[in-house]
MARDOVO-11338 format. One line per field, with one value per residue (C-alpha): residue number from 1; residue in three letters; chain; x, y, z. Coordinates in nm, 3 decimals. Each point is the difference from the previous one (the first is absolute). Last residue first. Example, Ala and Ser with C-alpha at 12.3 -4.5 7.8 and 13.67 -1.06 7.14 Angstrom:
2
resi: c(2 1);
resn: c(SER ALA);
chain: c(A A);
px: c(1.367 -0.137);
py: c(-0.106 -0.344);
pz: c(0.714 0.066);
END
This chain:
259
resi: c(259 258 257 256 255 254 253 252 251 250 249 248 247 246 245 244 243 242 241 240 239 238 237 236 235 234 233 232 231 230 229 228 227 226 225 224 223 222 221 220 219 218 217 216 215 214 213 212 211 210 209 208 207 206 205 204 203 202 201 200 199 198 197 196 195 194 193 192 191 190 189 188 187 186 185 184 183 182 181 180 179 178 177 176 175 174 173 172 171 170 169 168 167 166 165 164 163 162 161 160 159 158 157 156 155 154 153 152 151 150 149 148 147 146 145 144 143 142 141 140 139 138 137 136 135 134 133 132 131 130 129 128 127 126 125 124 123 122 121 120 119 118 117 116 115 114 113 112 111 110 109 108 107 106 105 104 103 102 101 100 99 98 97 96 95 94 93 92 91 90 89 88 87 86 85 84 83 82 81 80 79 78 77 76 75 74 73 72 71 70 69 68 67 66 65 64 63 62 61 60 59 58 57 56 55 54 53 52 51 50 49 48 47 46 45 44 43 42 41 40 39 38 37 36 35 34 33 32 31 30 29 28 27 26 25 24 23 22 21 20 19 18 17 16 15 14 13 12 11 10 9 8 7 6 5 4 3 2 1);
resn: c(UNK UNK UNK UNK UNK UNK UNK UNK UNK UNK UNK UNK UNK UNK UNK UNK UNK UNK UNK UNK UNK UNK UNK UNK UNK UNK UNK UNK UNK UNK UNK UNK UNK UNK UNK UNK UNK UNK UNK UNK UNK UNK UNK UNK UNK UNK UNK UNK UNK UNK UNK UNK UNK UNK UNK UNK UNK UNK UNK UNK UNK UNK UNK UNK UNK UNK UNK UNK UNK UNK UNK UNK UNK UNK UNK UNK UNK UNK UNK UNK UNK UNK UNK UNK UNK UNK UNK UNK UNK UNK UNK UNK UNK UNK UNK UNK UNK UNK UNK UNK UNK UNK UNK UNK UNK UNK UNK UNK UNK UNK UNK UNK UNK UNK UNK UNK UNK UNK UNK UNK UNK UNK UNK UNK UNK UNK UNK UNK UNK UNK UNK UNK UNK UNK UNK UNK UNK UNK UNK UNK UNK UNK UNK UNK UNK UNK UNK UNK UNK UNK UNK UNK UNK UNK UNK UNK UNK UNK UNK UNK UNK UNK UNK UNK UNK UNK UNK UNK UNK UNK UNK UNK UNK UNK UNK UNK UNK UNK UNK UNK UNK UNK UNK UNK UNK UNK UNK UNK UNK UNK UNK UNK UNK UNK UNK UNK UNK UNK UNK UNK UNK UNK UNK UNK UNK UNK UNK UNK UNK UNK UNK UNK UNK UNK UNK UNK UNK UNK UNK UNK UNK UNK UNK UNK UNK UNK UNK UNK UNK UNK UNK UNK UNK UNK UNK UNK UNK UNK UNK UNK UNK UNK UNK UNK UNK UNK UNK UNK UNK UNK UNK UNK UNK UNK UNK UNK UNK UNK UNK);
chain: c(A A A A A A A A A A A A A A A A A A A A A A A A A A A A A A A A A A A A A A A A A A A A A A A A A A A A A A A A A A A A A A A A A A A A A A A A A A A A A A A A A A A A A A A A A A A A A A A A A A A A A A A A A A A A A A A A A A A A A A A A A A A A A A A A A A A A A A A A A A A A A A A A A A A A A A A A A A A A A A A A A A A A A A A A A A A A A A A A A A A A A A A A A A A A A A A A A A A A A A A A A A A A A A A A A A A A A A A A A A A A A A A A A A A A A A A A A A A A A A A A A A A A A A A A A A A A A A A A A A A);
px: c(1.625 -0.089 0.246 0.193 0.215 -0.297 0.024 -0.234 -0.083 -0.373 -0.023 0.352 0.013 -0.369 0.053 0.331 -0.145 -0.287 0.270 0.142 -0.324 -0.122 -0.291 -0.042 0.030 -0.238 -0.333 -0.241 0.153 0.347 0.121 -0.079 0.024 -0.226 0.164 -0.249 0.117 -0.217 -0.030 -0.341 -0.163 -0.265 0.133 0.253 -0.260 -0.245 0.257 0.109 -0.328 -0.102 0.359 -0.153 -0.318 0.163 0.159 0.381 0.230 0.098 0.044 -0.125 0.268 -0.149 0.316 -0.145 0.128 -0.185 -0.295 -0.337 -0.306 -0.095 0.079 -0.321 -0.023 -0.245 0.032 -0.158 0.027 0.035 -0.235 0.166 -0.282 -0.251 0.037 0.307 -0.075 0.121 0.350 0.075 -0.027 0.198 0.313 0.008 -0.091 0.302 0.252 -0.088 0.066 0.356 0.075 -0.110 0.180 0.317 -0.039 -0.048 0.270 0.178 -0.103 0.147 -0.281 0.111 -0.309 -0.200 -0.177 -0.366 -0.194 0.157 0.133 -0.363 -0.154 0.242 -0.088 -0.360 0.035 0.153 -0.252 -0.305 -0.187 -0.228 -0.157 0.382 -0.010 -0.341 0.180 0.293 -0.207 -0.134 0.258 0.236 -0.359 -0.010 0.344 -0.017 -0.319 0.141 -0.308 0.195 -0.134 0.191 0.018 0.081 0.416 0.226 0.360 0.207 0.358 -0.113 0.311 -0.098 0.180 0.035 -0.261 -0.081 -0.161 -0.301 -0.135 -0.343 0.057 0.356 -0.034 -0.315 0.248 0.224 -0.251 -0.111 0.344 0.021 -0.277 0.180 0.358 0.095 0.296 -0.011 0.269 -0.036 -0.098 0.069 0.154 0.030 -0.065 -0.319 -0.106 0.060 -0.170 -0.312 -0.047 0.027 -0.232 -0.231 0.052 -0.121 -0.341 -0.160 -0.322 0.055 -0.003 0.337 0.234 0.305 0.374 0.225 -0.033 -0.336 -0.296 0.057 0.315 0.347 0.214 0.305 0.267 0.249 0.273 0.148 0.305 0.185 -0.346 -0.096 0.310 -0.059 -0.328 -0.177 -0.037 -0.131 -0.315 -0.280 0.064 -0.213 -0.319 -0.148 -0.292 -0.130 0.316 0.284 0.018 0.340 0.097 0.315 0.156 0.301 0.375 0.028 -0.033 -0.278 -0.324 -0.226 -0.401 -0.207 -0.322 -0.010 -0.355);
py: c(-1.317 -0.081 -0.204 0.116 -0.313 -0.035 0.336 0.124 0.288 0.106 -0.235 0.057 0.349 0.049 -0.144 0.204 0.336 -0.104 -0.082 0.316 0.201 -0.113 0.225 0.150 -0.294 -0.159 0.240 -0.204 -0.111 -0.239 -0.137 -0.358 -0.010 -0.250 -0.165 -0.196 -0.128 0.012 -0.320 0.048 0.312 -0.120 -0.134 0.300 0.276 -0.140 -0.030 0.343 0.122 -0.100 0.117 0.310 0.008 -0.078 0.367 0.005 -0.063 -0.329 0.109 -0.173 -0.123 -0.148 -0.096 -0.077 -0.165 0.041 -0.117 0.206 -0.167 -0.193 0.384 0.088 0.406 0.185 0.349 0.304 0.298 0.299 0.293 0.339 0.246 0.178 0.280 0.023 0.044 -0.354 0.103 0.269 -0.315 -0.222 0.249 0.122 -0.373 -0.063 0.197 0.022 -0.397 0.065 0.223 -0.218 -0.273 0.156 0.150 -0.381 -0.129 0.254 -0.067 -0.356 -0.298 -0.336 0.055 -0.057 0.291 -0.005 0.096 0.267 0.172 -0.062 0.178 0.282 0.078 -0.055 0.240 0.289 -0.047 0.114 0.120 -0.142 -0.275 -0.112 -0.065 -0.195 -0.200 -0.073 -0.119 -0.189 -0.210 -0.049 -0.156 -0.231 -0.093 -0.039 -0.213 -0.266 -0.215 -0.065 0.003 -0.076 0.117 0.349 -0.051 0.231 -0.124 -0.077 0.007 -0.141 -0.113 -0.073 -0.190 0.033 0.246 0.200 -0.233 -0.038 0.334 0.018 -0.337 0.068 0.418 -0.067 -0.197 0.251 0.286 -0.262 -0.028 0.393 0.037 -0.222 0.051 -0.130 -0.114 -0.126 -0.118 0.122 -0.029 0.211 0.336 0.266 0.217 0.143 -0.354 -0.056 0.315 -0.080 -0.349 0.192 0.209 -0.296 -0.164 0.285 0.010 0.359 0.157 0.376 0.297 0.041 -0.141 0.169 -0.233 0.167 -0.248 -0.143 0.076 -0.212 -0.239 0.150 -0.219 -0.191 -0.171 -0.155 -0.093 -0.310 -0.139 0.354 0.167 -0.235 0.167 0.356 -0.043 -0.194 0.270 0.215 -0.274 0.252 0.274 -0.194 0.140 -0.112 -0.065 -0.176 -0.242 0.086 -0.242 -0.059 -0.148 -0.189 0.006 -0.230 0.179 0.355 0.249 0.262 0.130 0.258 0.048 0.195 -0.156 0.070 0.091);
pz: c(0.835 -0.331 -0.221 -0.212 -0.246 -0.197 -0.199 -0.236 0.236 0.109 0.302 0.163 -0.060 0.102 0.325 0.047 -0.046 0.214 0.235 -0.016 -0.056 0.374 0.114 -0.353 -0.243 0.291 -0.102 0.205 0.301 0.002 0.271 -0.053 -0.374 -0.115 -0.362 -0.269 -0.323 -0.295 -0.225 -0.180 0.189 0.213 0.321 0.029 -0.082 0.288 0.241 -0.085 -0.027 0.338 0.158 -0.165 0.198 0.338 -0.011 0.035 0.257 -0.137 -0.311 -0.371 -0.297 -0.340 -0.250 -0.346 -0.286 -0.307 -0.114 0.215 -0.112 0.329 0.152 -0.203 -0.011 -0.060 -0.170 0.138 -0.224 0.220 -0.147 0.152 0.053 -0.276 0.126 0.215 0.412 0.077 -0.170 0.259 0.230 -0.151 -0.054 0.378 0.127 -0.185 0.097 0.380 -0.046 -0.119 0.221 0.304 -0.137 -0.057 0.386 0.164 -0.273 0.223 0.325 -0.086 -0.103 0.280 0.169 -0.338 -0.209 -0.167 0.319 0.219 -0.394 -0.156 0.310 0.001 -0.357 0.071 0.325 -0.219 -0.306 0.292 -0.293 0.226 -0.283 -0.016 0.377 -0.081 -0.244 0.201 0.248 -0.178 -0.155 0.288 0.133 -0.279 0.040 0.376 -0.033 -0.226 -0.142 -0.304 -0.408 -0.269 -0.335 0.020 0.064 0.165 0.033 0.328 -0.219 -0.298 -0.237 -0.377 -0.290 -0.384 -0.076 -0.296 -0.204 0.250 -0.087 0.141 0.286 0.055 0.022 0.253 0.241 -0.005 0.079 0.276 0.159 -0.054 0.251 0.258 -0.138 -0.369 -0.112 -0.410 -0.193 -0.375 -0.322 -0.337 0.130 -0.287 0.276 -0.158 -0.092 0.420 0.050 -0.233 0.182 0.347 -0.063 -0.090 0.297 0.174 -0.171 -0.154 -0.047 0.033 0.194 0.084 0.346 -0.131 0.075 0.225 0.336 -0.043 -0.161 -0.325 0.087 0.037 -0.145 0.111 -0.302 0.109 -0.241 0.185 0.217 0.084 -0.006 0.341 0.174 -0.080 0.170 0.201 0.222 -0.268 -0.062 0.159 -0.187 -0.310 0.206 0.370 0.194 -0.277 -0.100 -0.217 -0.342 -0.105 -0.298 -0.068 -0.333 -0.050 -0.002 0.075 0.228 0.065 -0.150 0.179 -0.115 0.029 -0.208 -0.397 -0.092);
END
């Protein structure tokens, strides 16, 4: 299938990959101004946002290889946020042609292990509000959790619509016979070629600092940037300087510098 998909601007392709408390609605702020350097393409991944959740064996980064040929899109720069940091990390390693360059704003990554008692406990307990039906508490949960002091009451709202959104779809999906089959694919960051700019939050769980560092030492000539005030979802608490971050790092241009 074709994900949802919206496609702005013009200039080089930039993909955006929304993270899993959140679908492709998550990058408006960054918007107009980010279309007037780039066609951006963001996607609704499977179970998200308004792409179907079906029965079937499926892996993201192959959706996103058929939208891209769908687009007419050969390769593109990648930004991916926490769960969309993986995604982007999958569509290097499975379809490495397609990639010039990725940003990871505080990605997800399965290959590391933390002893971070916060995120396993965030974990849980959404999992046994989930096993309530209690979707209202997870929702709230996610927002408390997964948002930095500087996040607006509205970002606070888009996220909280956003997440409703997807625990609807996921979980009317869990009932399907036979279920959704996610294809796992492993990723090697020592693998990764292209340049790669790995950013983690200060207010954010312990576990993805982890993965930052970890990302950053492994992945041949990434660049590492800590962002202070940032929490989890920082294109959200701060989209202007997010905005700016990925102007600076995603345009040909030597005279910008990043603030």
């Amino acid at each position: 299938m074709v994900l949802a998909h919206d496609v702005e601007g013009s200039g080089p392709a930039v993909l955006l990959l929304h993270s899993g408390a959140t679908d492709r609605r998550m990058w408006e702020p960054l918007l107009p101004a980010l279309g007037h350097a780039f066609t951006v393409v963001r996607p609704d991944l499977r179970g998200w946002g308004d792409s179907p959740l079906p029965g079937e064996r499926y892996a993201d980064a192959d959706d996103l290889d058929e939208l891209l040929a769908h687009l007419g899109i050969d390769h593109v720069r990648v930004v991916g946020s926490s769960m969309g940091g993986r995604v982007a990390m999958e569509l290097a390693t499975r379809h490495p042609g397609r990639v010039e360059e990725l940003v990871l704003l505080c990605a997800a990554y399965r290959g590391l292990e933390t002893d971070d008692d916060a995120a396993e406990a965030f974990g849980t307990k959404e999992e046994e509000l989930l096993e309530a039906g209690d979707v209202d508490g997870a929702v709230e949960l996610n927002v408390e959790q997964l948002l930095g002091p500087d996040a607006s009451d509205d970002a606070r709202d888009q996220v909280r619509l956003m997440q409703r959104r997807a625990f609807e779809v996921q979980l009317a999906a869990d009932e399907l016979d036979p279920p959704p089959q996610p294809e796992r694919v492993e990723v090697d960051p020592a693998a990764i070629a292209v340049p790669t700019l790995v950013v983690s939050g200060g207010h954010d769980f312990a576990h993805f600092t982890a993965v930052a560092d970890h990302l950053a030492a492994t992945i041949p000539g990434a660049e590492r940037l800590h962002l202070d005030w940032a929490g989890h979802l920082p294109s959200m608490e701060r989209p202007d300087a997010v905005l700016a971050l990925l102007l600076d790092t995603l345009r040909d241009d030597p005279d910008v510098h990043r603030p």
